[in-house]
C-alpha positions as CSV (number, residue, x, y, z in Angstrom):
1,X,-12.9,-3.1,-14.6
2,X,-9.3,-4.6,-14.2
3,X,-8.3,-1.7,-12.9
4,X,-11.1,-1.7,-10.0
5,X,-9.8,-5.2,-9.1
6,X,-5.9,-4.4,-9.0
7,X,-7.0,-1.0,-6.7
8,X,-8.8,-3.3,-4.5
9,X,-6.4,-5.8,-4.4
10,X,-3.4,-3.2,-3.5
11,X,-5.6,-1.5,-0.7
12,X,-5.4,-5.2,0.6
13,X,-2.0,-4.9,0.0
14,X,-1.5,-1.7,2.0
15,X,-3.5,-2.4,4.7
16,X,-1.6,-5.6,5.2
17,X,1.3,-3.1,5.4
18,X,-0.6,-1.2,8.6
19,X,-1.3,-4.2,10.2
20,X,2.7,-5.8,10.2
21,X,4.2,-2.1,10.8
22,X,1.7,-2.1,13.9
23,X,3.0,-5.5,14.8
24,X,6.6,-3.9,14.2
25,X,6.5,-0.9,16.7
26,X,9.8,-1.3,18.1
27,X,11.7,-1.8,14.7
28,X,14.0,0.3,13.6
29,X,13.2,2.8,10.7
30,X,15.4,1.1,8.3
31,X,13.6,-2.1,8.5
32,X,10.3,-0.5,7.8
33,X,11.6,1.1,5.1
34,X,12.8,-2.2,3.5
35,X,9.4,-3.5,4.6
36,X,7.0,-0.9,3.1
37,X,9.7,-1.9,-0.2
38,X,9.0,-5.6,-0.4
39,X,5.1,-4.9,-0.1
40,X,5.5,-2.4,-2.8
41,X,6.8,-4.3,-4.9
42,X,4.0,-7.2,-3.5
43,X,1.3,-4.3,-4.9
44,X,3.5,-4.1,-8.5
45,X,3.5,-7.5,-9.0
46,X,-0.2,-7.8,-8.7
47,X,-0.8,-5.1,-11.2
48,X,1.5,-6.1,-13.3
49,X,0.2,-9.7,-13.1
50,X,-3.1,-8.4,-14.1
51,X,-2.9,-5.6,-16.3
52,X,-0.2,-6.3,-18.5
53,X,0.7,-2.9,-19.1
54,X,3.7,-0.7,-17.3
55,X,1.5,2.2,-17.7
56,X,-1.3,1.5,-16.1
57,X,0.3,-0.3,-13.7
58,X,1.8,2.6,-12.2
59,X,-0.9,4.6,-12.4
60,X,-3.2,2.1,-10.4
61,X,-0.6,1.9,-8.2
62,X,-0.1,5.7,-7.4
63,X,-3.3,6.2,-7.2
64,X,-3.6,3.1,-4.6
65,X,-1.2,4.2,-2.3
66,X,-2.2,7.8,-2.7
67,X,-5.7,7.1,-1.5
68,X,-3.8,4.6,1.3
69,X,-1.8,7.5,2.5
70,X,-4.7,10.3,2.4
71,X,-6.8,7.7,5.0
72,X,-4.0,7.0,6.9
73,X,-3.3,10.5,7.2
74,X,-7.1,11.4,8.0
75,X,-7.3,8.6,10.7
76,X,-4.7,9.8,12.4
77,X,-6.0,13.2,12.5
78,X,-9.7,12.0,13.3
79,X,-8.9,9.0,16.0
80,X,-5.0,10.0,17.4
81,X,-3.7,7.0,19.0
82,X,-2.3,8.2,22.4
């Protein structure tokens, strides 16, 4: 069940990501680089915080931003932004 939470909890994470980089269109690359870094390591934290374990911690976590990236990726594909 912890794992449910920290997976919701990172999506919040990640789409708290897509929201500020939309804010950020006319950044440069390196500072959304740095920016998709610090939340990240936001995402870690919260894992780490709850599960108490480095294992599973990166495995929520990769699977978290795996699922962030496949709908972000299907969005874009489904509702292009012109």
């Amino acid at each position: 069940m912890k794992n449910y939470i920290v997976f919701l909890f990172q999506l919040m994470v990640w789409s708290g990501y897509t929201v500020v980089e939309w804010l950020s269109t006319h950044d440069k690359l390196v500072f959304k680089v740095i920016m998709f870094f610090i939340f990240s390591y936001l995402a870690i934290y919260i894992a780490k915080a709850i599960l108490k374990s480095n294992k599973r911690t990166l495995i929520v976590t990769g699977v978290s931003l795996l699922c962030y990236a496949i709908i972000q990726v299907l969005f874009q594909t489904i509702l292009p932004i012109t």
